[in-house]
N, C-alpha and C positions, 0 to 999 in steps of 0.2 A: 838623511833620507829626504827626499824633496816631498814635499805637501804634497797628498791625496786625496780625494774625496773614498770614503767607507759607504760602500752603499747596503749590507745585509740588516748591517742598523742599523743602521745607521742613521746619517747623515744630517745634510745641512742642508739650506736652501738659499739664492740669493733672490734680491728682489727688485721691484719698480713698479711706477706710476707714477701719480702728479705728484703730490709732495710728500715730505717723509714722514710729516703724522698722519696724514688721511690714509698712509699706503698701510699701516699697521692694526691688522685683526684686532677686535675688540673681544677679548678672551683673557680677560683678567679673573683668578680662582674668586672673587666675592661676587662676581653676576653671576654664578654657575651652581646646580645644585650639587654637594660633595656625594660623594660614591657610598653608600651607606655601607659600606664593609666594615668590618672589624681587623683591625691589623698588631693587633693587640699580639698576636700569637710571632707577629715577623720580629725579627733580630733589628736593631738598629743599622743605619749606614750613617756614619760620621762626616757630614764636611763642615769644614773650616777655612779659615782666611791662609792663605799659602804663603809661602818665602817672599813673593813679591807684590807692590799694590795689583790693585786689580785680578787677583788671583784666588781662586777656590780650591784646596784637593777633599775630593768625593770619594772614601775610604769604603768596603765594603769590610765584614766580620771576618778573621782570620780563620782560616784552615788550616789542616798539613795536607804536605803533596806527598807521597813518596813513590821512588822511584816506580818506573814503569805503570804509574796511573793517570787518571782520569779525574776529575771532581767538578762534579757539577753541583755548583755551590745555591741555594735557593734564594728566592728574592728577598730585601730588607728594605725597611721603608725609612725615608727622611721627608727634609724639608729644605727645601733652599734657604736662606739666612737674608739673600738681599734682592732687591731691584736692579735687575741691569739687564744686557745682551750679550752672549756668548757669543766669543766670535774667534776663538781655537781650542785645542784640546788636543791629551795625548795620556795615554796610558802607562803605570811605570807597576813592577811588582817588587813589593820590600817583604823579607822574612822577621823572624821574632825578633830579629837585632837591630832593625831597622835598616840591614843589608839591600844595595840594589839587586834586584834578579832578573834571569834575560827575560826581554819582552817576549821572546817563542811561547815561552810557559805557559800563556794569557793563548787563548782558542777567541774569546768572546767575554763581555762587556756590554749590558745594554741597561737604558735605565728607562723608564717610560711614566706618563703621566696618566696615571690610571681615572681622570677626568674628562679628560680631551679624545677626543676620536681623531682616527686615521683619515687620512685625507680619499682614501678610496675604500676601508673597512671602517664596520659600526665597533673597533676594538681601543683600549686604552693607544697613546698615540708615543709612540718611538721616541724621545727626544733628544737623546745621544747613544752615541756607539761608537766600538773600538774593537778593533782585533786584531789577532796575528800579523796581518798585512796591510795594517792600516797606515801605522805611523803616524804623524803632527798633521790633525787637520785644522786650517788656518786659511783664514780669508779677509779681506781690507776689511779691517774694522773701522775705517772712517765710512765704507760705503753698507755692512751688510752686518747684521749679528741675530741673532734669536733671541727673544724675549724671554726672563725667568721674573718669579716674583715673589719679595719674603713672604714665607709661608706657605708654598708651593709645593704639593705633595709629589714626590715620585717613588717610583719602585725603582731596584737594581738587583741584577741579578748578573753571574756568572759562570763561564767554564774554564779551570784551568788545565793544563795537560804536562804532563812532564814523562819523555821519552830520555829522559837520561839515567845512569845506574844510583845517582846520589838523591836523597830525599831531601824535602824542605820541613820545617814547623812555622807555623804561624805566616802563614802565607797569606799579606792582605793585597787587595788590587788596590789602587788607586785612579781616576782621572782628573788629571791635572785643566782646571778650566781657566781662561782668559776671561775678563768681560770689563767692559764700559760700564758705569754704575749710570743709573738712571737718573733723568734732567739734564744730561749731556747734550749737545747741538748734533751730536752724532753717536751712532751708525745711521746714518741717512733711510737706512729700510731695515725695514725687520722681517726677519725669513725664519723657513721651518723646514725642516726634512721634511721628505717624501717620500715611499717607495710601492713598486707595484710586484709584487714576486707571482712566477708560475705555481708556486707550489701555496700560494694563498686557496682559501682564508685561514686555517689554523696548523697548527702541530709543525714540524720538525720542516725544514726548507730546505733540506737533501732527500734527493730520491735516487734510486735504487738505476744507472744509468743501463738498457739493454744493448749489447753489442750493435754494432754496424750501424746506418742513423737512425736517431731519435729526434720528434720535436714535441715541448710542452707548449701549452700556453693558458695564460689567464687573463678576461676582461672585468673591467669593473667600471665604475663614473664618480668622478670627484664629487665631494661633497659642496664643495665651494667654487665656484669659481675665480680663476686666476691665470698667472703667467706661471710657466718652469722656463727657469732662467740659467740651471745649469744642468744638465742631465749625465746619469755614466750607468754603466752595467757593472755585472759580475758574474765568474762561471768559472765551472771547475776544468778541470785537465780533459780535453779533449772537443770542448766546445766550440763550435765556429762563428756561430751567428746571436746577435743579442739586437732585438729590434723593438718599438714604441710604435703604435699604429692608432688612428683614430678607426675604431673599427667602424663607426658611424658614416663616415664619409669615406672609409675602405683606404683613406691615405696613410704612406709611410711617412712616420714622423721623425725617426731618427735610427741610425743604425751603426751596431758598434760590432767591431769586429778584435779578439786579443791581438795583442804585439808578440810576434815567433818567440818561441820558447822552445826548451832540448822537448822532446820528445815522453808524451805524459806529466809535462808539468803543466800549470795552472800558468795565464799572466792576466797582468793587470789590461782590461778594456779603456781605452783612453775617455777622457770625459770631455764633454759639449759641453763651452760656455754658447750661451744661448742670448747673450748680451754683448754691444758694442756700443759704439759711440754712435750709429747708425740707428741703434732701437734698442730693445732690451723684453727678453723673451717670448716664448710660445703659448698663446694661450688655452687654455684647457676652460672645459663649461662640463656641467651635471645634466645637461640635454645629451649629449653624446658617452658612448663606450667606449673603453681605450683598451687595447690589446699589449701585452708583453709576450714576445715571440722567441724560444730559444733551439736551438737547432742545433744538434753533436751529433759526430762522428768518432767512434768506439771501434777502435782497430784491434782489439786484443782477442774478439774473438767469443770473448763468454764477458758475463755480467759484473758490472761493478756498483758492491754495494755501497750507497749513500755517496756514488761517482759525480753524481748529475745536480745541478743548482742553476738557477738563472732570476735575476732581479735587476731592476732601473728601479733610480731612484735620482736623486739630489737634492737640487733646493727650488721650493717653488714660493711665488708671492700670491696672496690672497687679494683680490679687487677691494678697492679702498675701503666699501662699505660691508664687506664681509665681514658675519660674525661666524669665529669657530664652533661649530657644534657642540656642545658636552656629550657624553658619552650616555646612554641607557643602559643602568646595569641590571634593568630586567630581561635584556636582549639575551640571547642562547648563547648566540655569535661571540660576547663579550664574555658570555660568563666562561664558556669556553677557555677561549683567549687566555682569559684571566690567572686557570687554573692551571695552563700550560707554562704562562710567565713563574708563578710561585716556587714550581718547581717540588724540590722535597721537604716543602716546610714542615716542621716536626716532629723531623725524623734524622739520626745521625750523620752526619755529612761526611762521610766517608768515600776513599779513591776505591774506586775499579779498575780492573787491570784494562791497559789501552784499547786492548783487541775487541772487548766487550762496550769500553764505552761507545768508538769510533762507531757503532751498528745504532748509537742513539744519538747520535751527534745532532744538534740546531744550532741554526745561527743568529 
């Protein structure tokens, strides 16, 4: 399957400026104050050193799937092990035998740093993701990787789904991660996801789409200033338009449009590299609003629920002397957030039949 950017978690981001250490955020976990939470009550998530050097897999608690359900598994919390740059990833599901299982199974994958804020919300900050339609995301790791660092708290959470008549046990997710270890001459930049969704700032990122056309939209203003050096959308079955605007200066900033598909499918929106040998990204500033514009066309007549989704995201670089915000966890916004990510900690983790999960579906 050819590399993709995932943008609903996703993602990644690439970067640039003058040189490759001034270009990297100063957002190391010891200048930062820790999230005073208790996580005492989350399940562990296991990673470890992988089959090959340079390799992490990030294990989440096992489940059972059985047939014709749904499981939305709750968040668990780790710790990264080393210093370095991710600079690929990909998701694999293994059952109680340590069997490979199809990647379909896997809905969602997301793990998040519940220290760092979003680059356009005051919410814990996305820092990998993986789904259904993601496959291997990879990018020159001599040019671009995202910072991790021992002792780096994340959360992870997932959904898995199984539409076939055979059940699983012990069904754990895994993401399989790449990285450079740190004091290397490269990745040249260091970069981070980003994304802007219509259906920000909290809860569930599918809406209910109404026949004939619809358009959402959300603005918001970076926290930092910098460049987005690769940008791409996403949008369900019937979507036409996927657009980036500075709503400040009223200009279009990038617009995506999906690649023909049969009729009610979903495709993937191509993604903008926003870097050449000519210059190297877009820049974005916290004095201006940015718009994410999504526009569908719904020919079936009546309503499709949890039909509708639209989000930009990719990779973007933060200006040499930017430092990353830490999060406030006495914010609403966050704590919200927060409670939505955890999901159904402390309570049985149990499948639901499909027809019911799919009406609580996130991404």
């Amino acid at each position: 399957m050819r590399p993709r950017l995932f943008v609903v978690l996703a993602a990644l981001r690439v970067v640039v400026a003058g040189s490759a250490v001034g270009a990297m955020p100063t957002h190391h976990p010891a200048a930062r104050p820790a999230v005073p939470n208790d996580w005492s009550a989350l399940e562990r998530a296991t990673i470890i050193p992988g089959s090959k050097p340079g390799e992490l897999t990030l294990e989440l608690p096992a489940v059972d799937l059985p047939a014709g359900t749904l499981v939305d598994e709750p968040a668990s919390v780790g710790e990264f092990p080393v210093d370095g740059s991710i600079y690929a990833l990909h998701a694999e599901l293994v059952d109680e035998n340590g069997r490979q299982l199809p990647a379909s199974l896997l809905h969602h994958m997301n793990v998040m740093d519940p220290n760092e804020r979003e680059l356009f919300l005051p919410i814990g900050r996305r820092i990998l993701a993986s789904g259904m339609e993601t496959g291997e995301i990879r990018f020159p790791w001599l040019l671009f990787g995202s910072r991790i660092h021992a002792g780096q708290r994340f959360l992870a959470n997932a959904m898995v789904h199984n539409p076939t008549n055979v059940g699983y046990r012990g069904v754990r997710v895994r993401l399989v991660l790449n990285y450079i270890p740190e004091h290397r001459p490269w990745p040249f930049f260091s970069v981070l996801p980003w994304q802007l969704d219509v259906a920000f700032p909290l809860g569930d990122k599918s809406f209910d789409l109404p026949p004939g056309r619809s358009e959402r939209s959300y603005e918001g203003s970076p926290a930092v200033a910098g460049k987005l050096i690769v940008i791409g959308g996403h949008m369900h079955a019937y979507g036409r338009t996927i657009e980036f605007w500075d709503a400040t200066t009223g200009k279009l900033l990038w617009h995506g449009e999906p690649a023909p598909a049969p009729a009610g499918a979903a495709s993937a929106v191509p993604v903008g590299k926003l870097y050449s040998l000519k210059g190297l990204g877009m820049r974005i500033t916290p004095s201006h609003r940015y718009r994410v514009h999504v526009v569908y066309e719904n020919p079936t007549g009546h309503a499709i629920p949890n039909g509708g989704m639209g989000v930009v995201g990719g990779l973007f670089m933060p200006d040499r002397k930017a430092i990353w915000p830490a999060t406030d966890p006495s914010d609403s916004l966050y704590q919200k957030d927060l409670r939505h990510f955890m999901g159904p900690v402390g309570r049985p983790v149990v499948g639901m039949p499909l027809e019911m999960g799919h009406m609580h579906m996130g991404h």
